[in-house]
C-alpha positions in Angstrom: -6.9 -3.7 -1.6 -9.1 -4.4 -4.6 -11.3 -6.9 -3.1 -11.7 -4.0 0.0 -10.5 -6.5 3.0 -7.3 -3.7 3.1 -7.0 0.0 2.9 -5.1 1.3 0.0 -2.9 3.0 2.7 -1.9 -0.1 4.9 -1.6 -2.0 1.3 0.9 0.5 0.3 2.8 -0.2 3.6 2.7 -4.0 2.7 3.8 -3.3 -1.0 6.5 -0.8 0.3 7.7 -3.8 2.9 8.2 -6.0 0.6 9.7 -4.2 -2.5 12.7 -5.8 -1.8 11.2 -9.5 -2.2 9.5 -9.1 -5.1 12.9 -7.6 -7.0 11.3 -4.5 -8.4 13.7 -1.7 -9.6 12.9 0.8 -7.1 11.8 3.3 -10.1 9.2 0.8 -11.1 6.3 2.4 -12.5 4.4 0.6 -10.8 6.0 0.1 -7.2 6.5 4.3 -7.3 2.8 5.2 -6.7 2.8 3.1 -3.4 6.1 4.7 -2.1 4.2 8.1 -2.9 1.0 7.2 -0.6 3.4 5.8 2.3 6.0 9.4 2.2 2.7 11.2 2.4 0.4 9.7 4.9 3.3 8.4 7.2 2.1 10.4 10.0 -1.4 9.0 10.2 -2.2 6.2 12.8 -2.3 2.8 11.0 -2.6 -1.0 12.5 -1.1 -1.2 15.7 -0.1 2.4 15.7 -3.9 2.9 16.4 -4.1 1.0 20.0 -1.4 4.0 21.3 -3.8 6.7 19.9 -6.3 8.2 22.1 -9.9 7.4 20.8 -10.7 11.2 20.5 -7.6 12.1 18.4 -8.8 9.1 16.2 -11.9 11.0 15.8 -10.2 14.4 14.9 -8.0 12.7 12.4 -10.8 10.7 10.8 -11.6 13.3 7.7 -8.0 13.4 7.0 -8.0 9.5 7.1 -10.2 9.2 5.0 -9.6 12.0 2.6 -6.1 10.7 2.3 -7.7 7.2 1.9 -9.8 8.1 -1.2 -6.6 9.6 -2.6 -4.6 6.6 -2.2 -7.2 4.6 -3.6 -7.2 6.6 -6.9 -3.4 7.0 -7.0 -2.8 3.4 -6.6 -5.9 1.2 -7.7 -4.5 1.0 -11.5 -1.2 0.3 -9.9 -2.9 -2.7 -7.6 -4.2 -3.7 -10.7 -1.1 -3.8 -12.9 0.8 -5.7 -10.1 -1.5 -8.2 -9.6 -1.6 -8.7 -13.8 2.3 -9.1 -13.6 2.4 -11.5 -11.0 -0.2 -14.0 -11.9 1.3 -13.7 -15.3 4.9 -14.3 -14.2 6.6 -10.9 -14.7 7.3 -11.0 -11.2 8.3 -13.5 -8.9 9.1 -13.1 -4.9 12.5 -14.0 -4.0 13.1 -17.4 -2.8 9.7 -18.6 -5.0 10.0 -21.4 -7.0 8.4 -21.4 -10.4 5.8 -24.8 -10.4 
């Protein structure tokens, strides 16, 4: 998400898939953000929900793509951030990991 190769939306599905890996409390302040952006734009066409959309619904739902888009990003960029500090730093570990 921060380098841009993932919208903040699909990157909150990712983080929300794999809350349970990375043994988070589910109230995590920084986990809770990204559980907030998937609950409200659940009903948008993401990934491989897209090929079973019509190209001119696509269309019609493109402002409220990317309106919702630009709010994720703000909700969640400092959030990104944080969790990317914590794991490089060790704070958090995936299940099954090994430390080196």
């Amino acid at each position: 998400m921060l380098s841009g190769t993932l919208s903040y939306i699909e990157g909150a599905l990712k983080i929300f898939a794999a809350r349970e890996a990375s043994r988070l409390d589910d109230r995590d302040a920084d986990l809770l953000p990204f559980v907030g952006i998937v609950s409200e734009t659940d009903t948008l066409p993401f990934g491989e929900m897209r090929t079973h959309w019509q190209a001119a619904a696509l269309e019609a739902l493109q402002p409220k793509v990317a309106k919702m888009e630009a709010w994720a990003r703000q909700l969640g960029e400092p959030h990104c951030i944080n969790l990317v500090e914590r794991f490089s730093s060790g704070q958090i570990e995936l299940m099954g990991r090994a430390k080196p």
